[in-house]
N, C-alpha and C positions, 0 to 999 in steps of 0.2 A: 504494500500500500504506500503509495507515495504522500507527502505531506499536503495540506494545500494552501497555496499561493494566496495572500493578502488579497489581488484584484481578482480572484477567482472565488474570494468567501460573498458571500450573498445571505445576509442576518434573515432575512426574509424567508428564502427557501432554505437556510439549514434551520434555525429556532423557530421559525411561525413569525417572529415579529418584523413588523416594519418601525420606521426611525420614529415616527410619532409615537407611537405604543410605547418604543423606548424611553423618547424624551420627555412623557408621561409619568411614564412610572419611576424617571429621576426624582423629576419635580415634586410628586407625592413624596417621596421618600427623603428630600431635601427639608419640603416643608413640616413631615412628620419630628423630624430631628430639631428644629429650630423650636416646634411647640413642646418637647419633650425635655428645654434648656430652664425651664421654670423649676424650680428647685423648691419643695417645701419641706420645713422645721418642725417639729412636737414640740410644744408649749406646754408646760402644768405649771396653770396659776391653784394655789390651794385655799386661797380665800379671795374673796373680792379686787380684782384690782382695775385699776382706771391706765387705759393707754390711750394716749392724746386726748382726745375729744370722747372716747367709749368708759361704757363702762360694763368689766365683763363677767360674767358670773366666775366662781369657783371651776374648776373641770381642765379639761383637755382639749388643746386645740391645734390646730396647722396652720403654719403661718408659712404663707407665699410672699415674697418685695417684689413688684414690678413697676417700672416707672415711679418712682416715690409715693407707692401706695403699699401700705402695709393691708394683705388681709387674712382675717381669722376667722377661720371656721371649727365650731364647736365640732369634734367628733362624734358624740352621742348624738347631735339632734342634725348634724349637716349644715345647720343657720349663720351664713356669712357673712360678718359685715367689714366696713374698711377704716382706715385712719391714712391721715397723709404721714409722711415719715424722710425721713431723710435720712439720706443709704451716706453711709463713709467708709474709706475702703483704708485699711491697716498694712504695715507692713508683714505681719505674721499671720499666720492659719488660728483660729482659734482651735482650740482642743475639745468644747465642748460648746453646745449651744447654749447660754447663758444671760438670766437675766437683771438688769443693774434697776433696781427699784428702792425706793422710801417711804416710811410706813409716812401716810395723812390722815387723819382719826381710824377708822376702822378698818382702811381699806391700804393696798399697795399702791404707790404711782409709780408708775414703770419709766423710767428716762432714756432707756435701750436696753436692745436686747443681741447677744455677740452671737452671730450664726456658725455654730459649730464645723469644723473643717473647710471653712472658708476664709477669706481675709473681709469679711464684712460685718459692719455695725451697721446697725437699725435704731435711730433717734426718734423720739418722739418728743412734742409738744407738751409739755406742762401744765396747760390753761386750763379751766373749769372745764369737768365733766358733764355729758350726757347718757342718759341710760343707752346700750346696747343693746345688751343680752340681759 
C-alpha cells in the first residue's frame, strides 16, 4: 500500500466531511472552551453576612467574578443574586479560597474574598446593606 499524497487527500470522500462541517465544528468547540473559562469558588458563610450591597443568609454558596460582578448562588435552593466587586490580581497563587471579613452587630461584613489557586482578590463595597437572601 503506498502512502497518500497531500493533493491526493480529499476530507470529503475519505471522512464524510466537507470544510464547513469542519469549520463548524471548530467554532463550537472554540466557543465551548471560552464559556467553560468561568471558574466558580464554595463559599460557607456560617452566620449572616453582608457582601457589598447583599445581604446573605447563613449556608453555602458559589461564587462566579465576571466582568466586576461578583455572583452567589445558594446551593441548596439554586437562588442567585449579584454585587458589583472589584477583581485585583496579586502577585502569588492563593493556597486556599478565603474570606477577609469584620464582625458589625450581628452579622459579618465581608471586605474580600482570596480565590483559592489563583492570583485573584474579590473587593467588595462597605456601604449599607440590602436584604438578599
Amino acid at each position: 500500500m503506498r502512502p497518500v499524497l497531500p493533493q491526493e487527500l480529499n476530507l470529503k470522500e475519505t471522512l464524510g466531511y466537507d470544510q464547513k462541517t469542519l469549520l463548524l465544528v471548530g467554532f463550537v468547540s472554540a466557543c465551548s472552551l471560552a464559556l467553560a473559562g468561568t471558574k466558580s469558588y464554595n463559599v460557607v458563610f456560617d452566620q449572616q453576612a453582608v457582601v457589598g450591597t447583599l445581604q446573605l443568609a447563613p449556608g453555602e454558596y458559589r461564587l462566579k467574578v465576571e466582568n466586576g460582578t461578583a455572583t452567589f448562588t445558594d446551593v441548596r435552593t439554586s437562588k442567585s443574586v449579584t454585587a458589583p466587586a472589584k477583581v485585583e490580581t496579586v502577585t502569588t497563587k492563593f493556597a486556599h479560597t478565603a474570606v477577609d471579613a469584620f464582625r458589625e452587630g450581628k452579622t459579618d461584613r465581608v471586605a474580600a474574598i482570596q480565590l483559592g489557586g489563583s492570583t485573584t482578590k474579590v473587593e467588595f463595597s462597605t456601604e449599607a446593606a440590602q436584604s438578599g437572601m
